[in-house]
C-alpha positions in Angstrom: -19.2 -0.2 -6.9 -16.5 2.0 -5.2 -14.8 1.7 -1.9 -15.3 4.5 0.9 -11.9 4.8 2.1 -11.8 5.6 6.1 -8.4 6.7 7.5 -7.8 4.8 10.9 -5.5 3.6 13.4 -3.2 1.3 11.8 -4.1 -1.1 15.4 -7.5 -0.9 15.1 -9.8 -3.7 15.1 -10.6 -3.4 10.9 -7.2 -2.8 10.0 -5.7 -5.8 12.8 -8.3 -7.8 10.9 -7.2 -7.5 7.3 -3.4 -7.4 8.3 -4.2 -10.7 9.8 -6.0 -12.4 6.4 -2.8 -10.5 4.6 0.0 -12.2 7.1 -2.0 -15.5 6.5 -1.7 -15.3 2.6 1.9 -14.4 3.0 2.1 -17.6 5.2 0.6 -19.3 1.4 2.7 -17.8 -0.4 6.5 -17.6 1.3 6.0 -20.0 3.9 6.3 -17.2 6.8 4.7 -13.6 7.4 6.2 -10.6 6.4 8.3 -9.8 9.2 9.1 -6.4 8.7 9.4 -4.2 11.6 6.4 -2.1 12.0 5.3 0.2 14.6 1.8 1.3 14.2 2.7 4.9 15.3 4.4 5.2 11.8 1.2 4.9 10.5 -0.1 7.9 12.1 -0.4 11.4 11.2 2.2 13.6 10.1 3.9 11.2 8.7 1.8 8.2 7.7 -1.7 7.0 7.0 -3.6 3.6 7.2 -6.1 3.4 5.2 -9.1 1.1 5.3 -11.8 0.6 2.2 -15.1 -0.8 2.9 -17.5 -1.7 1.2 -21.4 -1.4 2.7 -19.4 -1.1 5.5 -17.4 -4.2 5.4 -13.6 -3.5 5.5 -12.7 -5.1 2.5 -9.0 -3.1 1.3 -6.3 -2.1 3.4 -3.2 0.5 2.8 -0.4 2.5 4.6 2.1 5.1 4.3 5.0 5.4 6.1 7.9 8.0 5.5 11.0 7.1 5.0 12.4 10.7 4.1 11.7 14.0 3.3 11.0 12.7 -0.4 9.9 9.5 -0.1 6.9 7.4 1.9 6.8 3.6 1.4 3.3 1.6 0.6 3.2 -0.9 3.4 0.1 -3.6 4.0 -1.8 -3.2 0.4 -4.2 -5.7 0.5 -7.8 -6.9 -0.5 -9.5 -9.6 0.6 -9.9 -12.6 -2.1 -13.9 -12.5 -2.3 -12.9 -8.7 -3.2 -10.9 -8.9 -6.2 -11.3 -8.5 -9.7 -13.3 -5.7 -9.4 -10.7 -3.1 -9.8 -10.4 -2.3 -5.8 -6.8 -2.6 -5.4 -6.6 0.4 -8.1 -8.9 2.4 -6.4 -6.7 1.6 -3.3 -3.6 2.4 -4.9 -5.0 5.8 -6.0 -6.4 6.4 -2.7 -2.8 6.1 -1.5 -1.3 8.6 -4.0 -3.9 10.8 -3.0 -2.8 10.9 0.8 0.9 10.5 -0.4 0.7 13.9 -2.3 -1.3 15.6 0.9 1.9 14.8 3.1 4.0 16.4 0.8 5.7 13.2 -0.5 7.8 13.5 -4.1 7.6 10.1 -4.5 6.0 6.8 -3.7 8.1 3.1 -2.9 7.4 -0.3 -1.7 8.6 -3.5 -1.9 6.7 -6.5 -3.3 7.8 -10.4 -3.9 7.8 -12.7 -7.0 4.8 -14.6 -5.9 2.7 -11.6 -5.7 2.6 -11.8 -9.8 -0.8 -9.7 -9.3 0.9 -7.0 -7.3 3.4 -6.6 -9.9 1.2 -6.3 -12.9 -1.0 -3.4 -10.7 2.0 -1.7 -9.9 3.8 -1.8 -13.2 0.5 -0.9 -15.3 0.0 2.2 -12.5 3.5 3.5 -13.5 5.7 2.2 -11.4 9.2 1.5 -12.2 12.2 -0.4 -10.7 14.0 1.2 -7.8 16.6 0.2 -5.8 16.3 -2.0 -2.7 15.6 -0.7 1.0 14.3 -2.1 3.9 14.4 -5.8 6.0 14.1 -7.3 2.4 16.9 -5.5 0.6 19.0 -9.0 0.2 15.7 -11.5 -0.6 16.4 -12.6 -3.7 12.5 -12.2 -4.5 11.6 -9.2 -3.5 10.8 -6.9 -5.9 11.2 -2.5 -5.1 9.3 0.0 -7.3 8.9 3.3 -7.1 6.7 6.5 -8.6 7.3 10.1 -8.8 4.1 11.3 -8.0 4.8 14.9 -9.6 2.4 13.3 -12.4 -0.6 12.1 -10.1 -0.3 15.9 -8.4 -0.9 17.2 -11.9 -3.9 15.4 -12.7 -5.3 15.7 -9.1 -5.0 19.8 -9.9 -6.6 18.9 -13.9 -9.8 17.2 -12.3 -10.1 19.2 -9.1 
């Protein structure tokens, strides 16, 4: 069972829904939602995606892309819904993103994650992901958690396969 991934407006009615559930586990989790600043036109073509994965048509995995600079875009509302997981979605997600990431010229893939997202962590550490330094509303949080991928490597095998 795969996800169809559908890009779409990062205020639409599927992707409002999921960053709802998201904000409401983050309320779980930290206490509070993520309050980064966020305008949904960053989301938006050139320069961003939003990216919702359904499956038999329910929205079921959310993702976006932001840039933050001529190299870099940033992974920004990753989530799947918690009758969702274990299946290997959040992957397929993740390499959804790349995908997109490499087709808006990006060098290189970052985001910021928190302690109590152990999950997270382990996907993007296993995905090749490494340590980067701290940007963003949460640079100073003492458990948030930056990562980052070249994705000169994911272009190459995109060209192997394709």
């Amino acid at each position: 069972m795969s996800l169809e991934f559908r890009d779409e407006a990062y205020d639409g009615p599927s992707a409002q829904q999921l960053i709802d559930a998201l904000q409401a586990e983050y309320v779980v989790r930290y206490g509070g939602p993520d309050e980064t600043p966020v305008d949904p036109a960053e989301f938006a073509p050139p320069d961003g995606r939003f990216v919702i994965g359904y499956l038999d048509g329910v929205p079921v995995a959310t993702g976006g892309l932001r840039r933050r600079s001529a190299r870099d875009v940033e992974i920004k509302r990753m989530y799947v819904v918690p009758e969702s997981r274990g299946r290997g979605l959040s992957r397929e997600m993740l390499a959804a993103l790349e995908a997109r990431a490499c087709d808006m010229g990006a060098e290189r893939v970052v985001l910021e994650t928190g302690e109590r997202q152990p999950e997270a962590i382990r996907l993007y550490e296993t995905s090749g992901y490494e340590p980067t330094e701290r940007f963003g509303y949460y640079a100073d949080a003492p458990m948030s958690r930056y990562y980052a991928k070249d994705l000169g490597v994911v272009e190459e095998l995109r060209r192997f396969s394709g």
